[in-house]
C-alpha positions as CSV (number, residue, x, y, z in Angstrom):
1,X,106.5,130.9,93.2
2,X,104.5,132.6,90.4
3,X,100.9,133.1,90.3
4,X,99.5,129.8,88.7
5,X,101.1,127.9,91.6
6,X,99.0,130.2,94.2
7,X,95.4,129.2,92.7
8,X,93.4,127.3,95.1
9,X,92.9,123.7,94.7
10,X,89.7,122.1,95.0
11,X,90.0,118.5,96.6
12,X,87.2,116.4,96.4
13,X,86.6,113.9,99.0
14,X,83.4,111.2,99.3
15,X,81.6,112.0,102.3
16,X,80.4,107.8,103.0
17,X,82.4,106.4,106.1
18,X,84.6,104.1,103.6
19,X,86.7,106.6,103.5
20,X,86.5,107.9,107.2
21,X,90.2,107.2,107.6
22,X,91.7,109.5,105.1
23,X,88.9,112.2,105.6
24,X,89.3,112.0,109.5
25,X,92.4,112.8,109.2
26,X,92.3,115.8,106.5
27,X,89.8,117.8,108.5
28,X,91.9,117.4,112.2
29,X,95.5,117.7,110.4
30,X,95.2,119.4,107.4
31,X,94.8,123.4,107.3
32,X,95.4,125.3,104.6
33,X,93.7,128.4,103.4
34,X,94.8,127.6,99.6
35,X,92.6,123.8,99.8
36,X,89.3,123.4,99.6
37,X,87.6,120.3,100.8
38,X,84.5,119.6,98.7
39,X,82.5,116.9,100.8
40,X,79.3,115.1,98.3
41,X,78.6,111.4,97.4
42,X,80.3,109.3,94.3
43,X,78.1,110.4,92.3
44,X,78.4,114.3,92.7
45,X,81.9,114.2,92.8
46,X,82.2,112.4,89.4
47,X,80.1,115.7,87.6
48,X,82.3,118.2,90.0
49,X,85.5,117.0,88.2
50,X,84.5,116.1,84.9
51,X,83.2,119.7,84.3
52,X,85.9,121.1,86.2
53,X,84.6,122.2,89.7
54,X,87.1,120.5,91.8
55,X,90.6,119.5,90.7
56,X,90.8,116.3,92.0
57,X,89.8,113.9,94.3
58,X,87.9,110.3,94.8
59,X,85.7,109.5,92.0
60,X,84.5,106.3,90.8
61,X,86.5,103.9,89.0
62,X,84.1,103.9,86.1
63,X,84.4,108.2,86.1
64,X,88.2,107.6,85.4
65,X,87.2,104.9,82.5
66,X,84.6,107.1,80.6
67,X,86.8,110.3,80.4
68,X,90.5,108.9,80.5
69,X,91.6,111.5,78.3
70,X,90.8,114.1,81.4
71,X,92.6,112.7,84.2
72,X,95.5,110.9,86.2
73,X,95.0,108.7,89.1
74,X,97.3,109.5,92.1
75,X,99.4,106.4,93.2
76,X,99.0,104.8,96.0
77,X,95.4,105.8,96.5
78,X,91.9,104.0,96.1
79,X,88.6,102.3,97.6
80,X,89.1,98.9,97.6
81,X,88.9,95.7,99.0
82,X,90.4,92.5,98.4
83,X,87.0,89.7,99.2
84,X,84.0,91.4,100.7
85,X,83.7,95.3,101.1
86,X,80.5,94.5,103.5
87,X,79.0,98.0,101.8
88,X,77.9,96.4,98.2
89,X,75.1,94.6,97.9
90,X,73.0,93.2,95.9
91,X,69.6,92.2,98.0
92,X,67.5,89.9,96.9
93,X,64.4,87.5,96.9
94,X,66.1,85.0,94.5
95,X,69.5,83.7,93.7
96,X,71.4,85.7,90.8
97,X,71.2,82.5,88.2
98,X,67.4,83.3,88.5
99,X,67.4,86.7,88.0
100,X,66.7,86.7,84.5
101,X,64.2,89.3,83.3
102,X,63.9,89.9,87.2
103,X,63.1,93.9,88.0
104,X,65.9,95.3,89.5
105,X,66.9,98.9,91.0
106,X,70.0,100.2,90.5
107,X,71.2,103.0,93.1
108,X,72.4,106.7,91.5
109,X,74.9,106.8,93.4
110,X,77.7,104.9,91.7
111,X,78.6,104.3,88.2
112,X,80.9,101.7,89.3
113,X,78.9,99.5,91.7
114,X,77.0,99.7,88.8
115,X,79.0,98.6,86.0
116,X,80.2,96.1,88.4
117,X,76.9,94.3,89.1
118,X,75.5,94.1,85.0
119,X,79.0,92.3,84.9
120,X,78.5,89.8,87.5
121,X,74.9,88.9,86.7
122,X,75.2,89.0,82.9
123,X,79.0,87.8,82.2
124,X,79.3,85.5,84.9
125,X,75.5,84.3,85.9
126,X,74.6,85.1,82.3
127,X,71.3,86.6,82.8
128,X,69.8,89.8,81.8
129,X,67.4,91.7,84.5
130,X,65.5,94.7,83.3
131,X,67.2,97.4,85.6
132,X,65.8,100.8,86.8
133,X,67.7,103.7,89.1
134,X,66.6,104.9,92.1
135,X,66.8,106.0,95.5
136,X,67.1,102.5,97.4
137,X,66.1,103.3,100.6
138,X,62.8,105.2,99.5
139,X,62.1,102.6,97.0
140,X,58.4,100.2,97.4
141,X,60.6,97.2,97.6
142,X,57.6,95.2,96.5
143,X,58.1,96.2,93.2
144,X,61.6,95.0,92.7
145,X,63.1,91.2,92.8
146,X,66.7,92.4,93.7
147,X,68.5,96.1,94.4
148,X,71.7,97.4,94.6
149,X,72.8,99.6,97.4
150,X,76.5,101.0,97.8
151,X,78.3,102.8,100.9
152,X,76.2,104.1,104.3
153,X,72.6,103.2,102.6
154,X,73.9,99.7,101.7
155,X,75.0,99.4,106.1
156,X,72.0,100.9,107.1
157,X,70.1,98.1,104.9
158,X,72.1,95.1,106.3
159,X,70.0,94.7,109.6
160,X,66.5,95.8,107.9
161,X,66.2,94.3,104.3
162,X,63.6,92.0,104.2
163,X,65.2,90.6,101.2
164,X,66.3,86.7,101.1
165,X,69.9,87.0,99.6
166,X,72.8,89.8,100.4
167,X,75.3,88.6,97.6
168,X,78.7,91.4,98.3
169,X,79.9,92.0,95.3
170,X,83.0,92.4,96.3
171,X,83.2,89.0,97.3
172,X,81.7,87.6,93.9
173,X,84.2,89.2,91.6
174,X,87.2,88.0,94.2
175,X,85.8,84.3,93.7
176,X,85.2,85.2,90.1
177,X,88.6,86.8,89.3
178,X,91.0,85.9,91.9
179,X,91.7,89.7,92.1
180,X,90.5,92.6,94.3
181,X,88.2,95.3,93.2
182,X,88.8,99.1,92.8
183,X,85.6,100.7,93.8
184,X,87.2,104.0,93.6
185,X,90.6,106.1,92.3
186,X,91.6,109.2,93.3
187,X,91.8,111.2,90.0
188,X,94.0,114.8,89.5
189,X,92.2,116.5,86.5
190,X,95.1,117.1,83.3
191,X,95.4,120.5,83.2
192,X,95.8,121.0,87.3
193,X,98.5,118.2,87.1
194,X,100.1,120.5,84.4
195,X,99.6,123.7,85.6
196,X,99.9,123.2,89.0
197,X,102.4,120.0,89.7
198,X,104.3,121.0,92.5
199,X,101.1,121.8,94.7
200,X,100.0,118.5,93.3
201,X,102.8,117.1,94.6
202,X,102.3,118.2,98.4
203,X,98.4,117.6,98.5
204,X,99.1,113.9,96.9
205,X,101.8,113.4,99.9
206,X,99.0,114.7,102.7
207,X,96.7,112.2,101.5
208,X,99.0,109.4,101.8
209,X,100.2,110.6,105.1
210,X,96.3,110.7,106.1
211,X,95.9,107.1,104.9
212,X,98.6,105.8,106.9
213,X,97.4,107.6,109.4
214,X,93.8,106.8,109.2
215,X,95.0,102.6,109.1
216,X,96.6,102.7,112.1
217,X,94.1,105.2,114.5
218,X,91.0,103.3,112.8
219,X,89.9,102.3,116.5
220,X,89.3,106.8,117.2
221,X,87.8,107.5,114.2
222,X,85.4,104.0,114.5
223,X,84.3,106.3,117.2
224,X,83.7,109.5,115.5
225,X,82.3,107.9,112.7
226,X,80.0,104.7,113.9
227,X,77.0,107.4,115.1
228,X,76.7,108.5,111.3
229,X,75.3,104.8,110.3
230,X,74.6,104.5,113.4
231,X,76.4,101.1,114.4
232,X,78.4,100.3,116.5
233,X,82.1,101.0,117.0
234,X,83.0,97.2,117.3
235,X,80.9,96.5,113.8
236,X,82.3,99.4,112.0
237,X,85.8,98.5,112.8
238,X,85.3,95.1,111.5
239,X,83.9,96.9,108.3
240,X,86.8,99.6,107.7
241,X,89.4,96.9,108.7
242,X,88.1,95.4,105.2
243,X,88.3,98.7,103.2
244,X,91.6,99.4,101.7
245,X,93.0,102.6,100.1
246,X,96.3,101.4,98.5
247,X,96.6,101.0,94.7
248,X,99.3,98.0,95.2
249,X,100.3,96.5,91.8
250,X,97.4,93.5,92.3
251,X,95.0,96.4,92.6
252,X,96.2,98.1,89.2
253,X,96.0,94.6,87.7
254,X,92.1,94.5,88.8
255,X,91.3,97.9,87.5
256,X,92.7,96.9,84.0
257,X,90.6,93.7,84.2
258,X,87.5,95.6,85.1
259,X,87.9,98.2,82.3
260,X,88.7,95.0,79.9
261,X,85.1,93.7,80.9
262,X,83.9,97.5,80.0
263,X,85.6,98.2,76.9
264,X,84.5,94.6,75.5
265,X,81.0,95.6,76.4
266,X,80.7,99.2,75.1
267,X,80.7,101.3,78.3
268,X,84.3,103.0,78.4
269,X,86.2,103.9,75.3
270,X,89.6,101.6,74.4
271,X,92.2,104.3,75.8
272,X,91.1,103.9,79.4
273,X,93.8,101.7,79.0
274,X,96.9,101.5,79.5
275,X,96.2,103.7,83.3
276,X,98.3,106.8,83.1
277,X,99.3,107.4,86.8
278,X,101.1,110.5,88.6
279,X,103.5,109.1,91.0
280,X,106.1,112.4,90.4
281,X,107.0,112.0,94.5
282,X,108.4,109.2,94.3
């Protein structure tokens, strides 16, 4: 082994409970001295790797589209679900056809959940809101007509939003597209996938083994995580029974089709296609 295979390799991993089952399983199974978990939301982890603080890790879908010339997504991995995800939502007073010139507040914490909901209301309920970003669960929601809240903020507001509507989004584009949605990827930066391939190789494997893992012990780690919300174990089973973390071919097909509605608009450049994927294990 020479020395650029003994650097340490920083792994990002988003600390929201959609992806309880592959992080429960890291942190009880996984010890090495060489990998460093770096815990923080969407958001965060899309700066830490575009600017080179961790190596790799889950980042939003959209992260991956803006900067494809930086990354790889790892096979096999993702945040997705195929109908409702039960953790995006759009609240609101009015139905989306009505939204039109409607205040609206985006959360910061997702560039994807994002990109996903200007889609929805503007290419498929063709109306244009005037959107603003902040933190959703501070917000006066007085001022706004609708907002968008993603992962533990968008649970916590199930049970207390006074709004009328909860559209999932998730659901929407499914009915829309026929297709699942990729919320997020799980990106290796270029150079570390060059430099560092056959430790690539062994951290890619330990997440897989930690998803399968995670899918079939979902009822223990309901337990562990449920008190973060807090809800109850019964309600977050239902909810991470509907999160998925495979990248099947159906899911690749609905990540191209989501960066096909964001290169036609502007937002991600045209060689975020075709997906370049490291899959050197198999």
């Amino acid at each position: 082994m020479n020395n650029s295979d003994k650097k340490s390799a920083r792994i990002g991993m988003v600390n929201y409970i959609n992806v309880a089952p592959i992080h429960e399983r890291w942190r009880a199974t996984v010890s090495r001295d060489d990998w460093q978990l770096v815990e923080a939301p969407p958001a965060v982890l899309n700066d830490k790797l575009a600017s080179g603080q961790v190596d790799l890790g889950f980042v939003s879908s959209f992260e991956y589209g803006v900067h494809p010339e930086k990354y790889k997504i790892l096979s096999g991995l993702s945040i997705s679900a195929n109908g409702p995800v039960g953790s995006v939502f759009l609240f609101s007073h009015l139905p989306m056809d009505q939204l039109d010139g409607a205040p609206i507040l985006l959360s910061s914490h997702s560039q994807t959940s994002v990109s996903l909901v200007k889609i929805i209301l503007e290419e498929f309920f063709k109306v244009q809101p005037v959107y603003q970003t902040g933190d959703v669960l501070k917000a006066d929601k007085k001022e706004f007509m609708a907002l968008l809240a993603i992962g533990d903020d968008a649970l916590r507001l199930v049970d207390t939003s006074t709004y009328l509507y909860q559209f999932d989004l998730g659901d929407i584009w499914k009915r829309e597209t026929g297709l699942p949605f990729v919320f997020a990827v799980c990106a290796v930066r270029e150079e570390f996938c060059e430099q560092h391939g056959e430790m690539l190789i062994e951290i890619h494997r330990e997440l897989l083994r930690c998803r399968d893992e995670g899918k079939d012990e979902l009822k223990s780690i309901c337990a562990l995580s449920a008190p973060r919300i807090p809800m109850t174990e019964k309600r977050c089973y239902e909810y991470l029974s509907a999160i998925e973390h495979d990248l099947s071919g159906p899911k690749r097909k609905a990540l191209e089709t989501f960066f096909n509605f964001l290169i036609k608009r502007g937002d991600i450049p045209g060689n975020a296609l075709p997906l370049k994927i490291f899959s050197n294990l198999y």
